[in-house]
C-alpha positions as CSV (number, residue, x, y, z in Angstrom):
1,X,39.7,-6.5,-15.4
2,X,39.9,-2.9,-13.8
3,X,36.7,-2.0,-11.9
4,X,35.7,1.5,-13.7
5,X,34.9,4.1,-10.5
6,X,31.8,5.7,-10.5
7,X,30.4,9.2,-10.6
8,X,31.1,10.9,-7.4
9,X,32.9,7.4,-5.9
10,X,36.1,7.7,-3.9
11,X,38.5,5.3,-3.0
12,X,37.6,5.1,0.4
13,X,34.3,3.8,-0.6
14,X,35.3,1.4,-2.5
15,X,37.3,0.1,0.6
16,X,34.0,0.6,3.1
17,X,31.9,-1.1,0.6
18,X,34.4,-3.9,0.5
19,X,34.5,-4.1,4.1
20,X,30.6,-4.3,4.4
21,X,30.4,-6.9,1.6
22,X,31.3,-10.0,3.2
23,X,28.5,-9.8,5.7
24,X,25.6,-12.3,6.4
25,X,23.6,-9.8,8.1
26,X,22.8,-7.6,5.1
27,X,23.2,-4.0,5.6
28,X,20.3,-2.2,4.1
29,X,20.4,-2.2,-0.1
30,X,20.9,1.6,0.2
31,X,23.9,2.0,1.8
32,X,26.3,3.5,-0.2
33,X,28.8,5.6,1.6
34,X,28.7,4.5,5.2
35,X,30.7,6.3,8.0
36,X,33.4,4.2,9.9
37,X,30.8,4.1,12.5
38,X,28.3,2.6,10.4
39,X,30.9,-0.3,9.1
40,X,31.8,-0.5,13.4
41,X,27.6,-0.9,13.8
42,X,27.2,-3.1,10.8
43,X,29.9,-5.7,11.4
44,X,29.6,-6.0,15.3
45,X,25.8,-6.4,14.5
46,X,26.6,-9.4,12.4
47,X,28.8,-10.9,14.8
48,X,26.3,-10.7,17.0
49,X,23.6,-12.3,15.1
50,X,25.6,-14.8,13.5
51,X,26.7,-15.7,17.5
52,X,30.3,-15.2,16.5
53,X,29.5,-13.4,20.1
54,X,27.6,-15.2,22.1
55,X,24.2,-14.1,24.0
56,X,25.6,-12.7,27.1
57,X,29.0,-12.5,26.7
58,X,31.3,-9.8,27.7
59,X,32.0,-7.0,25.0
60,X,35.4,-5.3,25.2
61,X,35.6,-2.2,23.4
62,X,39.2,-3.2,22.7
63,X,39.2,-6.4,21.3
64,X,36.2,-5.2,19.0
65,X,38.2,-2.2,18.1
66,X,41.5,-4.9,17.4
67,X,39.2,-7.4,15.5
68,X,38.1,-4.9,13.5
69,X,40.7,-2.3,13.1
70,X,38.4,0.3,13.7
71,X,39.4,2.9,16.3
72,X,37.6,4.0,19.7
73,X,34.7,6.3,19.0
74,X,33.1,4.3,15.6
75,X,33.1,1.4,18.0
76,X,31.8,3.3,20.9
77,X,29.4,4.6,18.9
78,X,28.4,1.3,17.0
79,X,27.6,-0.4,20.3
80,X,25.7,2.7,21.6
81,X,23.2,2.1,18.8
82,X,23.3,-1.8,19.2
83,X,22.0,-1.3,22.8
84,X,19.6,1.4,21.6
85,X,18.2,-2.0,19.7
86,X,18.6,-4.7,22.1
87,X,21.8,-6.3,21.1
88,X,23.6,-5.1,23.5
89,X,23.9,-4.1,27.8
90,X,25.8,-1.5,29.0
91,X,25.7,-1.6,32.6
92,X,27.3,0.9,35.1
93,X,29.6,-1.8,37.1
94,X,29.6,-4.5,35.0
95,X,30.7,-3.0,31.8
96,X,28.9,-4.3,27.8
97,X,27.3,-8.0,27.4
98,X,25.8,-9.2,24.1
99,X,22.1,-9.3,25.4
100,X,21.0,-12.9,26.4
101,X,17.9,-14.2,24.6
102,X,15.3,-14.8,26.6
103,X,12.3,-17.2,25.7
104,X,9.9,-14.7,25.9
105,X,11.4,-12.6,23.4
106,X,10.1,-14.8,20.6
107,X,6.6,-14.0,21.5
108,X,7.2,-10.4,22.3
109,X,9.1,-9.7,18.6
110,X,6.8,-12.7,16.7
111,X,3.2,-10.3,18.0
112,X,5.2,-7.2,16.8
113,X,6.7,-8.4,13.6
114,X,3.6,-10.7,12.0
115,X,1.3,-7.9,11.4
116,X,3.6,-5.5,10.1
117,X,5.1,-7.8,7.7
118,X,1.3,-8.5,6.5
119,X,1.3,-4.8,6.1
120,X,4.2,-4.2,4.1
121,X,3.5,-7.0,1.7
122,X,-0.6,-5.5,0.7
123,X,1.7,-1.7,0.2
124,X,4.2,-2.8,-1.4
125,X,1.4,-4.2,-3.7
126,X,-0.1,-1.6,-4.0
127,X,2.9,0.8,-4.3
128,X,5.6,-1.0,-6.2
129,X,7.7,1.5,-8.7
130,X,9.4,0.0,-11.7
131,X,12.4,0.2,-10.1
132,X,11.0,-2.3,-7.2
133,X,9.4,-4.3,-10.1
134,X,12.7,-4.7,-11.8
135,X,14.5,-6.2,-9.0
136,X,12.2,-8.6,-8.0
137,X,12.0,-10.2,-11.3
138,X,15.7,-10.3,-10.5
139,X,15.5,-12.2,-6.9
140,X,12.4,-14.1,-8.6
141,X,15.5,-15.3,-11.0
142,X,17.9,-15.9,-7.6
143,X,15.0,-18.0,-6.4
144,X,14.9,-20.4,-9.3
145,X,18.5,-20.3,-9.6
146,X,18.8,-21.5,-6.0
147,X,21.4,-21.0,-2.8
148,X,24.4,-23.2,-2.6
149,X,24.3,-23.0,1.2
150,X,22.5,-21.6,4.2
151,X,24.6,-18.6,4.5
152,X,23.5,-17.9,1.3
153,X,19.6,-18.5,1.9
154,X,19.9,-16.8,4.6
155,X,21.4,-13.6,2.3
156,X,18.7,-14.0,-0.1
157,X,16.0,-14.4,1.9
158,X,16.9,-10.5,3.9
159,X,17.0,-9.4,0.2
160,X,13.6,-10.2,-0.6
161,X,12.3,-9.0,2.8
162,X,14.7,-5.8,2.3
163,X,13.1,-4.9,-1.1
164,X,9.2,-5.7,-0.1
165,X,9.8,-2.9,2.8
166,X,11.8,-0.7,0.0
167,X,8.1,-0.8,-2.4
168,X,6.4,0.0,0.8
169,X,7.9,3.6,0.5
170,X,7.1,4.1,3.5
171,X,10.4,4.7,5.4
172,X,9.2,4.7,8.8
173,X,7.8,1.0,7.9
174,X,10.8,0.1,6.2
175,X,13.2,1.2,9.6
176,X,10.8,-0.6,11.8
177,X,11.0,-3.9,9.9
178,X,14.4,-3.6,9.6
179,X,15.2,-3.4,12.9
180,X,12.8,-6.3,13.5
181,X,14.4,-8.4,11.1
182,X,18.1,-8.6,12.7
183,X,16.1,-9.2,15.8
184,X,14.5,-12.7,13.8
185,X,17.5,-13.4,12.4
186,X,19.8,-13.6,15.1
187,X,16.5,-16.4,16.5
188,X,17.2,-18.1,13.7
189,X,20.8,-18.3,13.8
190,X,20.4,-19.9,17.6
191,X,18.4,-23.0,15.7
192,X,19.9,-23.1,13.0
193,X,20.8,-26.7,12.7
194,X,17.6,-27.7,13.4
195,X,15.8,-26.1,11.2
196,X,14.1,-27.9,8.5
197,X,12.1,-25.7,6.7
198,X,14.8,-23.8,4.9
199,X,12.9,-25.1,0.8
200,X,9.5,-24.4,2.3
201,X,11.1,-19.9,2.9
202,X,12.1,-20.1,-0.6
203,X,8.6,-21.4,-2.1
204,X,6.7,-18.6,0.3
205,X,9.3,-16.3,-1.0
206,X,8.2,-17.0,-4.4
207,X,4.8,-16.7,-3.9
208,X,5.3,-13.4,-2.1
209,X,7.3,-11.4,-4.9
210,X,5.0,-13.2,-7.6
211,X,1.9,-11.5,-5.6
212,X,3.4,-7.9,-5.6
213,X,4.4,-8.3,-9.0
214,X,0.8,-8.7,-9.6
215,X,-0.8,-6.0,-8.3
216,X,-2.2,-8.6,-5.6
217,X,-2.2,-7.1,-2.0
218,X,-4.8,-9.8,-0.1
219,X,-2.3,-12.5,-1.8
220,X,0.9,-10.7,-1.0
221,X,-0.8,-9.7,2.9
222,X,-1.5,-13.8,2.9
223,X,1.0,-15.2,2.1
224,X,3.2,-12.4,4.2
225,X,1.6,-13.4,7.0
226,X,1.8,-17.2,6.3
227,X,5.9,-17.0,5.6
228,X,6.5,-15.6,8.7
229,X,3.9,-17.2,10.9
230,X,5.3,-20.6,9.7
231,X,9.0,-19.1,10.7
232,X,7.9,-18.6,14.0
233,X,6.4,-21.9,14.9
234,X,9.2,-24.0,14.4
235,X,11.5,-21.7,15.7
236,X,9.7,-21.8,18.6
237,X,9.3,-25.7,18.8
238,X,13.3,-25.6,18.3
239,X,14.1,-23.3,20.8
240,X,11.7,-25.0,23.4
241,X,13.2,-28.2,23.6
């Protein structure tokens, strides 16, 4: 079948979006013509997260740039903004390391992240257009239907987080959480296989769309706070032993 372009879409977004599609670490649900720095930001960023580099490791602008095919300043520029989020080290002498995770991280990003999470849930409640509406019926629909693997949870569950911040309409919110997000996911990623509460996220996902969809913001704060409460205990028990 022969893909009919859009209004106002060139070929060479159809080839960035193509590039950007294959990602675990979602880009956000709005990105629609991103710059070659933003496809440089967006893939290093999952390889990061998904520990395809690993914490501390040594980042060469030129094997990034080879991996990628991607030339020097969209990578330059991608890790610039990794490091302005704490992906990445750039140091003076000793050149670009993935940042290391360190234990107290967890604590630092799980004080931050908990109560803003409890916040977008009771505005995006309260504020939810029909456009918002509309697609969470649709990832209500995803839920039931069910992920074939982790990779694909993992995909699903950024979706519903992305489009709870998106009925926020708050875009300063939305940014933060964002940002906060990648940070909890690339935690996840580094206890992954021992993880066990993987059905429990989709249930809590459930209830947390269902509860915006009804107008419910003490429901939607609740159980907001509850999903990613519950996240952060075991990931903590997992990364302490």
């Amino acid at each position: 079948m022969v893909r009919t372009r859009s209004r106002g879409e060139t070929a060479g977004q159809r080839t960035a979006g193509a590039l950007l599609a294959d990602l675990t670490v979602l880009p956000p649900p709005d990105t629609r013509a991103p710059s070659l720095s933003d496809i440089a930001y967006y893939r290093v960023r999952d390889l990061i997260v998904t520990l395809q580099l690993e914490p501390g490791a040594a980042l060469d602008e030129r094997d990034v740039m080879m991996q990628l095919a991607l030339g020097r300043t969209p990578v330059r520029e991608a890790v610039r903004r990794l490091a302005s989020e704490g992906l990445v080290e750039i140091f003076a002498r000793r050149g670009t390391v993935v940042a290391p995770v360190q234990v107290r991280d967890l604590a630092r990003v799980s004080e931050v992240r908990v109560p803003l999470e409890a916040l977008a849930a009771r505005l995006a409640a309260d504020r939810a257009d029909a456009f918002d509406r509309d697609a969470m019926v649709s990832l209500l629909s995803s839920l039931e239907t069910g992920a074939t693997s982790q990779r694909d949870l993992i995909r699903l569950d950024q979706r519903v987080h992305q489009q709870v911040y998106r009925a926020t309409h708050n875009r300063y919110l939305q940014s933060t959480l964002a940002e906060y997000l990648t940070l909890s996911l690339r935690l996840w990623f580094l206890g992954l296989e021992q993880v066990q509460r993987l059905d429990d996220a989709v249930d809590e996902h459930r209830e947390l769309l269902s509860a915006v969809l009804d107008g419910n913001p003490d429901a939607a704060e609740q159980t907001a706070r509850a999903h990613v409460t519950g996240f952060w205990d075991e990931i903590r028990q997992v990364l302490a032993t």
